[in-house]
C-alpha positions as CSV (number, residue, x, y, z in Angstrom):
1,X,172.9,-85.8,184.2
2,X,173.7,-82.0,184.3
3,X,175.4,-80.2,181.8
4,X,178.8,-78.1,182.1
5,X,180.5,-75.2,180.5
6,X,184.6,-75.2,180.2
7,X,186.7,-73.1,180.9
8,X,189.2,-74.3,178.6
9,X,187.1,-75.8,175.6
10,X,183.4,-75.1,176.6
11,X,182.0,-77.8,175.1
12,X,177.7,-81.6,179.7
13,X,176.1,-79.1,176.8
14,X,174.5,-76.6,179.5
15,X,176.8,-74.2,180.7
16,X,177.0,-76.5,183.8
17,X,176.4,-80.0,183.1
18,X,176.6,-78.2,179.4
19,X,179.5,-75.7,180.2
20,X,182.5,-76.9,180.3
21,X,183.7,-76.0,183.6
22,X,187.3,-76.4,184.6
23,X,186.6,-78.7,187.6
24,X,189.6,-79.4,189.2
25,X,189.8,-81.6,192.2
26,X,186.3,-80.7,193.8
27,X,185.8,-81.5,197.3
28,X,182.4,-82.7,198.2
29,X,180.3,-81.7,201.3
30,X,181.8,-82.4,204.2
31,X,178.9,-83.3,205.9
32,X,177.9,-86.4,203.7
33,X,178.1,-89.3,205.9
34,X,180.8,-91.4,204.3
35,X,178.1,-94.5,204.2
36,X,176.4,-92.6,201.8
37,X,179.9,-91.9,199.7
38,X,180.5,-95.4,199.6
39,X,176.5,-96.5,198.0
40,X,177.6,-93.3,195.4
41,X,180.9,-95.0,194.9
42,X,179.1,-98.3,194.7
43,X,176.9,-97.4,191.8
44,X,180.0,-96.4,189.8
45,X,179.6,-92.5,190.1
46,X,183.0,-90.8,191.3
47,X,182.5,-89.3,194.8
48,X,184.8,-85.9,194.2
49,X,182.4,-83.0,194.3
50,X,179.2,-84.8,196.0
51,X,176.4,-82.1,196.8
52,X,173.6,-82.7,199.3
53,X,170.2,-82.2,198.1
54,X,167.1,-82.1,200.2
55,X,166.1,-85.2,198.9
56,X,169.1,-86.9,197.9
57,X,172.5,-85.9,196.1
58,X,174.2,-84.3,193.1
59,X,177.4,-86.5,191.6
60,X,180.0,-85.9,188.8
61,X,178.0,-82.5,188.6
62,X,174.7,-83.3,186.5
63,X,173.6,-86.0,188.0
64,X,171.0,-86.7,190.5
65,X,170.5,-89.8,192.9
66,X,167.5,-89.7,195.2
67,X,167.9,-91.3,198.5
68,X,166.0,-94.5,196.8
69,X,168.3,-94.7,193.9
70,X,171.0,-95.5,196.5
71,X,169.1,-97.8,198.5
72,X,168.7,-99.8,195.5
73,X,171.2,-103.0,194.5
74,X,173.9,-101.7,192.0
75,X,173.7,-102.8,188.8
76,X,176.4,-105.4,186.8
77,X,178.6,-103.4,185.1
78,X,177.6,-102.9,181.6
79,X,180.3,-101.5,179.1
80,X,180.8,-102.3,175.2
81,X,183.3,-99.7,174.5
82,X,185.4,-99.3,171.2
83,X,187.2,-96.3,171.9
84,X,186.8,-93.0,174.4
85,X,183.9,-91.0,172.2
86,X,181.4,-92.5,170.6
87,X,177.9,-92.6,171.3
88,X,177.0,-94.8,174.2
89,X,173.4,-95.7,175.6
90,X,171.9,-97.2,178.7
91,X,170.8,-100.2,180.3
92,X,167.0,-99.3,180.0
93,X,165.6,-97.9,176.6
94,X,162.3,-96.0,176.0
95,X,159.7,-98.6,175.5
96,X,156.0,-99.2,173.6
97,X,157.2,-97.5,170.6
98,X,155.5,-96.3,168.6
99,X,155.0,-93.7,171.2
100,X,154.9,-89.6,171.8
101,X,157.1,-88.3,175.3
102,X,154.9,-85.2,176.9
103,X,156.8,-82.1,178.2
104,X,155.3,-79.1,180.0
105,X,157.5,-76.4,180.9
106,X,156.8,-74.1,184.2
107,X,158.7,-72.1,186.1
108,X,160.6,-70.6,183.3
109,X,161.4,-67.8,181.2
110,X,159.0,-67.7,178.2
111,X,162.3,-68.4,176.1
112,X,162.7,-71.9,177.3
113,X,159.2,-72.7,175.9
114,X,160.6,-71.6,172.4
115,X,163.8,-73.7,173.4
116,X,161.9,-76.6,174.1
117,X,159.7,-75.9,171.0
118,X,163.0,-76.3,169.0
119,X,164.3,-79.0,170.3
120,X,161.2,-81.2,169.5
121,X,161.5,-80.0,166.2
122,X,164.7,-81.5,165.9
123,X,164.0,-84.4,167.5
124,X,160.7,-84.9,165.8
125,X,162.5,-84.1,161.8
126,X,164.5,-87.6,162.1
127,X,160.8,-89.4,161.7
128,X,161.8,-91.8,164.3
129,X,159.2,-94.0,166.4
130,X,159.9,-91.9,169.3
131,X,158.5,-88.4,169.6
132,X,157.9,-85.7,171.4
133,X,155.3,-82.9,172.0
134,X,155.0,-80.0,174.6
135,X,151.8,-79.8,176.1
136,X,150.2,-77.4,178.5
137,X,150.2,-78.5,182.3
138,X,152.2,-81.5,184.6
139,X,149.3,-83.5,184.9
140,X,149.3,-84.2,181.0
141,X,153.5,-84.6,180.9
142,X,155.8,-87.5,181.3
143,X,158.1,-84.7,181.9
144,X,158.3,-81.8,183.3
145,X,160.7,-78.7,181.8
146,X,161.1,-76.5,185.4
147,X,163.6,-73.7,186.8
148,X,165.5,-74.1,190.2
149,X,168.5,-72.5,191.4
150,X,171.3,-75.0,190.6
151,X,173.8,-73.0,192.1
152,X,176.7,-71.0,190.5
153,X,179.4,-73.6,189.8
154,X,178.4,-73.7,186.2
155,X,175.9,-76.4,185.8
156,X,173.5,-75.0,183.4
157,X,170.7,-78.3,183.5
158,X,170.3,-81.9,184.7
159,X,167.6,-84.4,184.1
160,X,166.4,-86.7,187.1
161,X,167.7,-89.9,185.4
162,X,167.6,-92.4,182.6
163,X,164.8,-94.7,181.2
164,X,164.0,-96.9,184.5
165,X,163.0,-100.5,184.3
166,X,159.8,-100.2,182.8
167,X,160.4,-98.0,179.8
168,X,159.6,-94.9,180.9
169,X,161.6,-91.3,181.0
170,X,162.2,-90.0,184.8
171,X,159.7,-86.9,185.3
172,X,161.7,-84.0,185.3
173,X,164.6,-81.7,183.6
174,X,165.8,-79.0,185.6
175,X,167.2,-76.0,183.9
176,X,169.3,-73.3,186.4
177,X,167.2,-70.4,186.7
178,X,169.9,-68.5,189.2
179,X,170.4,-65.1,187.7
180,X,173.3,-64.5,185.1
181,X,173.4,-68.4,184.2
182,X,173.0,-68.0,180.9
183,X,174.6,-64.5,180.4
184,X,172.0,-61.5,179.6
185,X,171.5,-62.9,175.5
186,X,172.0,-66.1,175.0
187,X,171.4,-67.8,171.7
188,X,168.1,-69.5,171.3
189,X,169.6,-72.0,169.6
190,X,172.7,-72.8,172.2
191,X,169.6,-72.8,174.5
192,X,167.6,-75.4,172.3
193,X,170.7,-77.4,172.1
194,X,170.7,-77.8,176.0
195,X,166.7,-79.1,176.1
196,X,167.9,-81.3,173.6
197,X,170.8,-82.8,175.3
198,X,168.7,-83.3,178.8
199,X,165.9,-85.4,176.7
200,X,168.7,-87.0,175.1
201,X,169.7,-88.4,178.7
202,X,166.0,-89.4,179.4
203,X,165.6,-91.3,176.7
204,X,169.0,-93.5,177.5
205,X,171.5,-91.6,176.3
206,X,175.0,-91.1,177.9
207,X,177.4,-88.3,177.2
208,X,179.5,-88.8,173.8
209,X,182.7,-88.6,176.0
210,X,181.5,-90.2,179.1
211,X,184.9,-92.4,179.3
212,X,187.1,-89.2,178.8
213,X,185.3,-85.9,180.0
214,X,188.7,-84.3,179.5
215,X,187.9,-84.0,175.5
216,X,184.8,-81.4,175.9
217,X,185.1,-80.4,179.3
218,X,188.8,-79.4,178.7
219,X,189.8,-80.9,181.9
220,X,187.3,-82.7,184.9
221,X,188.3,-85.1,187.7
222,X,187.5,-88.1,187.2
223,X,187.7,-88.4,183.5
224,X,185.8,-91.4,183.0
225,X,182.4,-91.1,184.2
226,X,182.3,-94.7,184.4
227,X,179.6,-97.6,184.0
228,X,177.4,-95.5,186.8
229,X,175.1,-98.6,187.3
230,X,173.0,-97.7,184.6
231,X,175.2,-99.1,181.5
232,X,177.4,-97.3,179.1
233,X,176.8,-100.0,175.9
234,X,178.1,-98.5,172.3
235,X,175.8,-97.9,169.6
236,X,176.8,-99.8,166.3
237,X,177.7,-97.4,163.5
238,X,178.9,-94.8,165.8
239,X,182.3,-93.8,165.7
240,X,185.4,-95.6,167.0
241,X,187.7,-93.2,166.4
242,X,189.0,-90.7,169.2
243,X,187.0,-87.5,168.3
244,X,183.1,-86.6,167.7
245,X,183.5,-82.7,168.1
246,X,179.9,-81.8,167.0
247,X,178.0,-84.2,169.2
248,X,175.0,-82.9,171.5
249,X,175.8,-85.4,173.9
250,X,179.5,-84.3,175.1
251,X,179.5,-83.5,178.9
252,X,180.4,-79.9,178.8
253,X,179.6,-77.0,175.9
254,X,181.3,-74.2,174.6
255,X,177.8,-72.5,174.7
256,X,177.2,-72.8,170.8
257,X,174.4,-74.6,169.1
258,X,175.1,-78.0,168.5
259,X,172.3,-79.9,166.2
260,X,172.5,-83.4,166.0
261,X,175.3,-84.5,163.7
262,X,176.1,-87.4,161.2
263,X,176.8,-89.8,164.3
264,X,174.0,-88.1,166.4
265,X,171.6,-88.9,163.8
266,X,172.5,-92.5,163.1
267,X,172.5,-93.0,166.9
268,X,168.9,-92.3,167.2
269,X,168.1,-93.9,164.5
270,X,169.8,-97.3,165.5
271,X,167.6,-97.2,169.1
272,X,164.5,-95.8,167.9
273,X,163.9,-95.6,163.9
């Protein structure tokens, strides 16, 4: 799922998927065939704002589906919801714990590697049975840190998916690399806090808010993200009330750093301690 940046509030973490972005009603493509809208409304993911890919499409802004992901059979709805932010994971969890997730980083900026460096500190200070390690070159990754041009509409980052059906992380985080994304300064640590938030989403997590994107993302059509055929089940401990303002899993950012806070951390404790 990609990141956003608000308008309003800033708070999908990346200035696009993490940068709040004021997205009012957004027409998708008009040349997506409308069979193809109806398997993307079939897996649960809102069909305002579709963009085509080369090799599949772009929904609800940061997230990918390749043309396989529609062809498969949509998945039962899966929801255990308390309230509208709380911390919420998927279907399909990292499995074979103990175990250490691999991340190169090409096609980038030298600052993303230090980004990335950060953000497996973080990860890797709550002594959890999952955890990470940057390594040099894809053919020694499970995933891969890379720069493409994302477009200009605000989506800072996405990663290519969830946890699948075997345990594994999908193979790739993709941070926008178009010019002037990310301002002409940006924090390290805002920038650390996006890496982070794409893992989060490949190792099953689902954004904080994902039943009411209006709360980070200041406003965002449709609200609720919905089950998107990859669960949305409520992790134990987390909050049930209304509000989790720190969280580095909200969809959209106000481009600050957000480190993992009190819910955050018991979160990833619960799945992988």
């Amino acid at each position: 799922m990609k990141i956003l940046k608000s308008v309003l509030a800033c708070a999908a973490l990346s200035t696009a998927l993490f940068s709040c972005q004021k997205d009012a009603a957004v027409k998708s493509d008009s040349s997506i065939p409308s069979d193809v809208m109806n398997q993307i409304r079939a897996h649960g993911f809102s069909t305002d704002g579709v963009i085509a890919q080369a090799d599949g499409y772009v929904v609800e802004g940061d997230v990918f589906l390749s043309y396989k992901d529609l062809s498969r059979t949509p998945l039962t709805e899966t929801q255990m919801r308390i309230a509208e932010v709380e911390q919420y994971h998927t279907t399909n969890l990292i499995t074979g714990l103990p175990r250490v997730i691999k991340i190169s980083v090409r096609n980038l900026d030298p600052v993303w590697t230090v980004a990335l460096d950060s953000a497996v500190a973080r990860y890797n200070a709550l002594g959890m049975r999952l955890r990470f390690k940057r390594v040099a070159g894809i053919a020694k990754s499970d995933i891969d840190l890379i720069g493409a041009d994302l477009g200009g509409g605000g989506v800072l980052g996405r990663s290519s998916g969830f946890p699948d059906v075997n345990g594994d992380t999908p193979d790739t985080i993709t941070i926008n690399n178009r010019a002037g994304t990310f301002g002409t300064n940006p924090s390290v640590q805002w920038l650390t806090t996006i890496v982070a938030h794409e893992i989060g989403h490949t190792i099953g997590f689902r954004h904080t808010d994902y039943a009411n994107r209006n709360y980070s993302c200041g406003f965002s059509f449709p609200r609720n993200e919905g089950d998107a055929g990859v669960g949305a089940i409520w992790i134990p401990g987390t909050p049930t009330a209304p509000q989790d303002p720190g969280s580095w899993m909200l969809a959209c950012t106000d481009g600050t750093d957000r480190p993992f806070n009190v819910n955050d951390i018991i979160a990833l404790n619960y799945l992988y301690l």
